[in-house]
N, C-alpha and C positions, 0 to 999 in steps of 0.2 A: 298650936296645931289643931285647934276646936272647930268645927263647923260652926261657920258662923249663925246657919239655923237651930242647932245646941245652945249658942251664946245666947240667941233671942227667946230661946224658949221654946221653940216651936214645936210640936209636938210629931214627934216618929224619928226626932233626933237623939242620937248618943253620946257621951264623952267618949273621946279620941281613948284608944289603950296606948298606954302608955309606952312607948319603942324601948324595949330592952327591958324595960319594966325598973330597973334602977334611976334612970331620968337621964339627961343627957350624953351623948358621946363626947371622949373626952375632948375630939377637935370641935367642935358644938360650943363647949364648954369653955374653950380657950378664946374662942369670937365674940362669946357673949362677954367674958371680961373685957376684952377689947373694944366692944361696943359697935363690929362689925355686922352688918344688918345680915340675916342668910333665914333662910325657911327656918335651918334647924332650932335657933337662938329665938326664932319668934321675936326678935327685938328690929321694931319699927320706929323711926327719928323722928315721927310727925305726928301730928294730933289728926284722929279720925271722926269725923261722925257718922254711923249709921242709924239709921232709925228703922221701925219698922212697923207697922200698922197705923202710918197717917195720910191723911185725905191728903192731896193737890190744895185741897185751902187750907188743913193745920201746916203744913211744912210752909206753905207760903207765910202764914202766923208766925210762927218760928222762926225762920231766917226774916222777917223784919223785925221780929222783938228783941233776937240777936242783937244784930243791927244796932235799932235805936238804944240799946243796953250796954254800946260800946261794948263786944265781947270780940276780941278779935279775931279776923275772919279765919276759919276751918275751910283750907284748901282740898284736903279730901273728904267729899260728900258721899254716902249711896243710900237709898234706900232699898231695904230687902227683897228680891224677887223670889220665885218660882227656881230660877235659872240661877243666882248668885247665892243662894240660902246653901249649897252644897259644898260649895269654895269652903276653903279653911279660912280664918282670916286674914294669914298671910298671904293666899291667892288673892283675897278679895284686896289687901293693900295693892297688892304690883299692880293688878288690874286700874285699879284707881289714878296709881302714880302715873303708867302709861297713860291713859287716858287726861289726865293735867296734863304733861308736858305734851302732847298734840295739840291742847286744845291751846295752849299756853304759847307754843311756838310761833304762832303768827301773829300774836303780840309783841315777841320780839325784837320783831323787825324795824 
């Protein structure tokens, strides 16, 4: 439930308080064993990468040395903005997901 701007470091960011203050609700708690994805469980199925403070040519560096390092490929990519650094992470996941599966869908075909 962190801002992903908090994750990065970014400065004028908070940690999230904590809801309830004892940690999850008990229906929360029962999905997370489950292994069911939901805001509240914060439990995401996929590998993410964010980054944040690299040029157009380090990320270009990167996703080729990936690459050639045989690392297998990370379907959701962002790097941080302005506009996403306020998203929680799990906003910033959906957003991502959606975003793949559009772009993904006319591959499909």
């Amino acid at each position: 439930m962190e801002k992903v701007g908090y994750l990065a470091g970014i400065p004028g960011f908070e940690a999230a308080k904590a809801a309830g203050g004892a940690g999850m609700a008990e229906g929360a708690a029962e999905k997370a064993r489950e292994g069911t994805e939901t805001e509240e469980t914060g439990k995401i199925p996929v590998e993410m990468m964010v980054l944040h403070q690299f040029t157009n040519r380090r990320l270009d560096e990167l996703l080729l040395n990936l690459r050639k390092a045989g690392v297998p490929k990370i379907e959701l990519k962002a790097v941080l903005t302005e506009h996403n650094s306020g998203w929680t992470f799990y906003h910033l996941y959906e957003e991502l997901k959606e975003e793949h599966e559009t772009m993904t869908a006319g591959n499909q075909a």
